[in-house]
C-alpha positions in Angstrom: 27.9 -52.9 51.9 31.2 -54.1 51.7 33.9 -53.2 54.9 37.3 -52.1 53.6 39.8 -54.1 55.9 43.1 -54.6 56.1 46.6 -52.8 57.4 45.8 -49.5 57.6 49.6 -48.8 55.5 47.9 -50.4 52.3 45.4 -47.0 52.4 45.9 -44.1 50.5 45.1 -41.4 53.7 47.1 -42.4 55.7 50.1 -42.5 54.1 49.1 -38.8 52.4 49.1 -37.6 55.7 52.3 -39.2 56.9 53.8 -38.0 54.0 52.5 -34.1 54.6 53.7 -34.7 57.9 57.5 -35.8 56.9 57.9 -33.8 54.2 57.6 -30.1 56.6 59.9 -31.9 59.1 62.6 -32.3 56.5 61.9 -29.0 55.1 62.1 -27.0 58.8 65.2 -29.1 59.3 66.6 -27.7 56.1 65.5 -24.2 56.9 67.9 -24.5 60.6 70.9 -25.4 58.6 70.5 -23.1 56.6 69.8 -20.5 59.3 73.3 -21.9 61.2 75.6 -22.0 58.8 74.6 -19.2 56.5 74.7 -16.0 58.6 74.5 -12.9 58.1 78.0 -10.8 58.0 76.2 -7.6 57.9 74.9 -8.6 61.8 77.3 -7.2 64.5 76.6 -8.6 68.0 79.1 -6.2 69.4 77.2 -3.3 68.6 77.3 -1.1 71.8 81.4 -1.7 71.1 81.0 -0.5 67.6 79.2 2.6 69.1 81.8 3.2 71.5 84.4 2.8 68.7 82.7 5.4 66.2 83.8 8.1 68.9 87.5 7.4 68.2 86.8 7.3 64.2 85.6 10.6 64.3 88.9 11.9 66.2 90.2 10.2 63.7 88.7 12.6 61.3 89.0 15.6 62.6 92.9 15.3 62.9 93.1 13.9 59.2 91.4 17.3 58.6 93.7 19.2 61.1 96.3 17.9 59.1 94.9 18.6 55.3 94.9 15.3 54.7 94.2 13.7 51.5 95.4 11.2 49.1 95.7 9.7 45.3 95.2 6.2 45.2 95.7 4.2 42.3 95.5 0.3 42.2 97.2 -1.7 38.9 97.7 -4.9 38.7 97.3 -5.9 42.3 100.3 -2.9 43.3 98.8 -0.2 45.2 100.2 3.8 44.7 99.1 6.3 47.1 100.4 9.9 46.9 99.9 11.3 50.3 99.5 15.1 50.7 99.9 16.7 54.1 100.9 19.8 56.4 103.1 17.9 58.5 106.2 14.9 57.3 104.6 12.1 55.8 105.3 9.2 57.8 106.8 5.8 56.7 103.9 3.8 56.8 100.8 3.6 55.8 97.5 1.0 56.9 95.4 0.8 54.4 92.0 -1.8 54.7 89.7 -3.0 52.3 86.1 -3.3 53.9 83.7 -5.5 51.1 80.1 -3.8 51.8 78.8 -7.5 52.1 81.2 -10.7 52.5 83.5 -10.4 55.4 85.7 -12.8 54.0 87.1 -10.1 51.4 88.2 -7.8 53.6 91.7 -6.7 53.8 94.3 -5.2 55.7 97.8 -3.8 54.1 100.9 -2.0 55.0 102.1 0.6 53.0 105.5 1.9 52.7 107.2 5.2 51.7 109.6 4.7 48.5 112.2 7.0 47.5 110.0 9.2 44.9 107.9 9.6 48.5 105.3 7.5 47.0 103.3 4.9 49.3 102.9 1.3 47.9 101.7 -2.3 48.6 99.9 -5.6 47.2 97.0 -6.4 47.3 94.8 -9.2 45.5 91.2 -8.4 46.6 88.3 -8.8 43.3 87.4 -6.0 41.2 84.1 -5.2 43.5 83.5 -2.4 45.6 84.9 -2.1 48.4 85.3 1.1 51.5 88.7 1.7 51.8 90.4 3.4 54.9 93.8 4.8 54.7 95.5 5.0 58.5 98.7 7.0 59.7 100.2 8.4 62.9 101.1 11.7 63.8 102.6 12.5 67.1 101.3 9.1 68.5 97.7 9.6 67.2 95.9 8.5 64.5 94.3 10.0 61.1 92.1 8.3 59.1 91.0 9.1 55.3 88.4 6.9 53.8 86.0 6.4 50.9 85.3 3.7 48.5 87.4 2.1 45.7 87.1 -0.3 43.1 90.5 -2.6 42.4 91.6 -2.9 38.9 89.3 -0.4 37.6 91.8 1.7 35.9 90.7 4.8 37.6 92.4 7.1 40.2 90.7 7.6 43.8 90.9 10.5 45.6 90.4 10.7 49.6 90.3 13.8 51.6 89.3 14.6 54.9 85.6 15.9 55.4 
Protein backbone atom coordinates (compact mmCIF):
# COMPACT_ATOMS: atom_id res chain seq x y z
CA UNK A 1 0.00 0.00 0.00
CA UNK A 2 1.16 3.15 -1.06
CA UNK A 3 1.35 6.28 1.71
CA UNK A 4 -0.02 9.52 0.27
CA UNK A 5 2.67 12.22 1.38
CA UNK A 6 3.18 15.45 0.91
CA UNK A 7 1.96 19.21 2.07
CA UNK A 8 -1.12 18.70 3.43
CA UNK A 9 -2.32 22.19 0.98
CA UNK A 10 -1.93 19.96 -2.20
CA UNK A 11 -5.12 17.70 -0.67
CA UNK A 12 -8.48 18.12 -1.60
CA UNK A 13 -10.02 18.04 2.38
CA UNK A 14 -8.36 20.23 3.60
CA UNK A 15 -8.78 22.93 1.56
CA UNK A 16 -12.80 21.90 1.28
CA UNK A 17 -12.93 22.52 4.77
CA UNK A 18 -10.96 25.71 4.78
CA UNK A 19 -13.05 26.89 2.23
CA UNK A 20 -16.57 25.97 4.21
CA UNK A 21 -14.87 27.64 6.91
CA UNK A 22 -14.12 31.16 5.02
CA UNK A 23 -16.91 31.25 2.99
CA UNK A 24 -19.56 31.58 6.46
CA UNK A 25 -17.07 34.05 7.83
CA UNK A 26 -17.46 36.28 4.86
CA UNK A 27 -21.01 35.62 4.65
CA UNK A 28 -21.76 36.51 8.69
CA UNK A 29 -19.57 39.56 7.99
CA UNK A 30 -21.82 40.49 5.25
CA UNK A 31 -24.94 39.85 7.27
CA UNK A 32 -23.47 42.75 10.20
CA UNK A 33 -23.17 45.28 7.54
CA UNK A 34 -26.06 44.72 6.44
CA UNK A 35 -27.64 44.69 9.94
CA UNK A 36 -25.65 48.31 10.71
CA UNK A 37 -26.27 50.22 7.97
CA UNK A 38 -29.70 49.07 6.85
CA UNK A 39 -32.00 49.71 9.82
CA UNK A 40 -35.12 49.70 10.37
CA UNK A 41 -37.05 53.25 10.29
CA UNK A 42 -40.22 51.63 11.49
CA UNK A 43 -38.01 50.90 15.10
CA UNK A 44 -38.46 53.81 17.60
CA UNK A 45 -36.07 53.61 20.54
CA UNK A 46 -37.80 56.40 22.20
CA UNK A 47 -40.82 54.62 22.71
CA UNK A 48 -41.89 55.36 26.34
CA UNK A 49 -41.49 59.21 24.81
CA UNK A 50 -43.72 58.46 21.99
CA UNK A 51 -46.25 57.11 24.69
CA UNK A 52 -45.99 60.05 26.66
CA UNK A 53 -46.45 62.15 23.45
CA UNK A 54 -49.74 60.32 22.18
CA UNK A 55 -51.41 61.96 25.43
CA UNK A 56 -50.97 65.49 23.84
CA UNK A 57 -52.12 64.13 20.21
CA UNK A 58 -55.20 63.17 21.54
CA UNK A 59 -55.87 66.81 23.15
CA UNK A 60 -55.00 67.65 20.04
CA UNK A 61 -58.04 65.92 18.80
CA UNK A 62 -60.44 66.64 20.95
CA UNK A 63 -59.97 70.50 20.43
CA UNK A 64 -59.86 70.03 16.56
CA UNK A 65 -63.28 68.46 17.27
CA UNK A 66 -64.23 71.28 19.89
CA UNK A 67 -63.64 73.49 17.19
CA UNK A 68 -65.54 71.56 14.03
CA UNK A 69 -62.59 71.22 12.44
CA UNK A 70 -62.07 69.95 9.09
CA UNK A 71 -60.46 70.57 5.85
CA UNK A 72 -60.27 70.11 1.84
CA UNK A 73 -57.01 69.39 0.69
CA UNK A 74 -56.04 69.29 -2.72
CA UNK A 75 -52.33 68.83 -3.98
CA UNK A 76 -51.47 69.84 -7.93
CA UNK A 77 -48.48 70.05 -9.27
CA UNK A 78 -46.40 70.21 -6.13
CA UNK A 79 -48.85 73.51 -4.79
CA UNK A 80 -50.87 72.54 -1.90
CA UNK A 81 -54.77 74.08 -1.31
CA UNK A 82 -56.37 73.52 1.88
CA UNK A 83 -59.83 75.08 2.54
CA UNK A 84 -60.06 75.13 6.26
CA UNK A 85 -63.53 75.10 7.89
CA UNK A 86 -63.98 76.16 11.51
CA UNK A 87 -66.25 77.75 14.42
CA UNK A 88 -63.66 80.07 15.44
CA UNK A 89 -61.18 82.73 12.84
CA UNK A 90 -59.00 80.67 10.86
CA UNK A 91 -55.59 81.49 11.70
CA UNK A 92 -52.71 82.58 9.32
CA UNK A 93 -50.82 79.58 9.34
CA UNK A 94 -51.06 76.37 8.84
CA UNK A 95 -48.29 73.12 9.64
CA UNK A 96 -48.94 70.65 7.55
CA UNK A 97 -46.42 67.17 7.62
CA UNK A 98 -46.15 64.42 5.39
CA UNK A 99 -45.40 61.09 7.42
CA UNK A 100 -44.26 58.14 4.50
CA UNK A 101 -45.65 54.88 6.30
CA UNK A 102 -42.14 53.31 5.68
CA UNK A 103 -38.85 55.55 4.68
CA UNK A 104 -38.21 58.33 7.08
CA UNK A 105 -36.34 60.11 4.65
CA UNK A 106 -39.70 61.19 2.80
CA UNK A 107 -41.15 62.86 5.39
CA UNK A 108 -42.08 66.38 5.29
CA UNK A 109 -42.84 69.29 7.10
CA UNK A 110 -44.62 72.66 5.46
CA UNK A 111 -46.01 76.00 6.34
CA UNK A 112 -49.08 77.02 5.05
CA UNK A 113 -50.28 80.41 4.66
CA UNK A 114 -53.72 82.12 4.48
CA UNK A 115 -54.23 83.98 0.90
CA UNK A 116 -56.74 86.53 0.18
CA UNK A 117 -59.64 84.16 -1.18
CA UNK A 118 -58.93 82.68 2.73
CA UNK A 119 -57.42 79.71 1.11
CA UNK A 120 -54.26 77.89 2.75
CA UNK A 121 -51.37 77.09 0.37
CA UNK A 122 -47.74 75.74 0.17
CA UNK A 123 -45.06 73.55 -1.88
CA UNK A 124 -44.30 70.62 -1.56
CA UNK A 125 -42.28 67.94 -3.69
CA UNK A 126 -42.77 64.68 -1.90
CA UNK A 127 -43.50 61.26 -4.52
CA UNK A 128 -46.78 60.18 -5.53
CA UNK A 129 -46.95 57.38 -2.55
CA UNK A 130 -48.94 57.28 0.37
CA UNK A 131 -48.25 59.17 2.89
CA UNK A 132 -50.30 60.21 6.64
CA UNK A 133 -50.75 63.69 6.64
CA UNK A 134 -51.33 65.98 9.71
CA UNK A 135 -52.65 69.42 9.43
CA UNK A 136 -51.64 71.65 12.70
CA UNK A 137 -53.02 75.19 13.94
CA UNK A 138 -53.35 77.18 17.10
CA UNK A 139 -56.17 78.48 18.85
CA UNK A 140 -55.80 80.50 21.91
CA UNK A 141 -52.19 79.22 22.36
CA UNK A 142 -53.19 75.56 21.95
CA UNK A 143 -53.02 73.29 19.36
CA UNK A 144 -55.55 71.26 16.94
CA UNK A 145 -54.58 68.63 14.91
CA UNK A 146 -56.62 67.00 11.76
CA UNK A 147 -55.00 64.10 10.11
CA UNK A 148 -55.50 61.21 7.62
CA UNK A 149 -53.77 60.02 4.71
CA UNK A 150 -53.06 61.55 1.24
CA UNK A 151 -51.58 60.67 -1.95
CA UNK A 152 -49.61 63.73 -3.90
CA UNK A 153 -50.38 64.20 -7.44
CA UNK A 154 -53.20 61.98 -7.49
CA UNK A 155 -55.68 64.29 -8.82
CA UNK A 156 -58.11 63.65 -6.06
CA UNK A 157 -59.50 65.95 -3.23
CA UNK A 158 -58.83 64.86 0.54
CA UNK A 159 -61.01 65.56 3.15
CA UNK A 160 -59.94 65.66 7.05
CA UNK A 161 -62.25 66.09 9.86
CA UNK A 162 -61.97 65.66 13.40
CA UNK A 163 -63.04 62.25 14.88
Amino acid sequence: MQDSTGPWYKHFWPLFMFGMISTVVIASLITVYIAIEGSDDLVNDNYYKDGLGINMQLDETSLAKDLNAHAEISITDGLITLKLTLNQQNPDQLVMNFSHPADDKLDKKVFLFANAKGLFEGAVDVPAQRFYVYVQGAHQGKLWRLSGEITPNASQQVILQSH
